[in-house]
N, C-alpha and C positions, 0 to 999 in steps of 0.2 A: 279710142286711143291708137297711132300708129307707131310706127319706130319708124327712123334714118338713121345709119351710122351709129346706134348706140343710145339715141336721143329721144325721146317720148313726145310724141306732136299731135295735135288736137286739133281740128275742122270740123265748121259746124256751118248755119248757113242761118239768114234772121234779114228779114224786109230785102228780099231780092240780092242779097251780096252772099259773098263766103268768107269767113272768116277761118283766120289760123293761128296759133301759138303754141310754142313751146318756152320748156324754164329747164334749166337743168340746178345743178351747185351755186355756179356762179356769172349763169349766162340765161339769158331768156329775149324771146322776142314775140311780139303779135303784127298782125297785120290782116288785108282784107283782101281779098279778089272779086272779080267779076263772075268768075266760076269754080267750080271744085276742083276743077285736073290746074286749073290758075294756083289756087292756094294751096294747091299739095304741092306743086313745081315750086312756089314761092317758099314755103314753108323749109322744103329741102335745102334751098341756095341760101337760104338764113343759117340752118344750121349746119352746112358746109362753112359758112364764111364764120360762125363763133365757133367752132374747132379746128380751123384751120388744114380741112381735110377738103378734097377732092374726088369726085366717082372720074371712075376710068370713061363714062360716055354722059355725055348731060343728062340723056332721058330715063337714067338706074331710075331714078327716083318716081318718077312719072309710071313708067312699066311696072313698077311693083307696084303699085295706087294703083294702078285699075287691074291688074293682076288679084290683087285684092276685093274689087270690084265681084270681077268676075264670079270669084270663089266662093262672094254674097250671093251674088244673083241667083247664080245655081243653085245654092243648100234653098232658095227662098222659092224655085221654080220646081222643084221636088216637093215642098214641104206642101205650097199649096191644094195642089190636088189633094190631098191627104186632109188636110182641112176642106176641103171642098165633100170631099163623102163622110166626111166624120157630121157633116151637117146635115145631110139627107136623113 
């Protein structure tokens, strides 16, 4: 689960697409992409446009999605090694 703006949003991926969707009180929306930084971009301008809010530069949304990324990859390129001799 990520967050935009306040908003709780979900991407997942199934037979070669990406999928995305959020729901909040009284607004929600789904959709599909062709990739993951696709449907986190999509995802964002969905729920910019059902709250009627704006980011100060297009790519907020995007930067923190792989900003995100990142911060996976890392704890997950640490962790390896560490399962890698806990096996020996």
């Amino acid at each position: 689960m990520r967050t935009y703006l306040g908003t709780d949003f979900e991407i997942w991926t199934g037979q070669q697409s990406w999928f995305w969707r959020f729901s909040d009180r009284n607004r929600g929306s789904v959709g599909a992409a062709a990739s993951e930084a696709d449907a986190v971009r999509e995802a964002c301008r969905a729920i910019e446009e059902s709250t009627g809010t704006s980011p100060i530069r297009e790519w907020k949304c995007f930067e923190a999605a792989m900003l995100g990324w990142e911060f996976t990859l890392n704890r997950l390129e640490h962790y390896l090694p560490q399962v890698n001799r806990a096996g020996r």
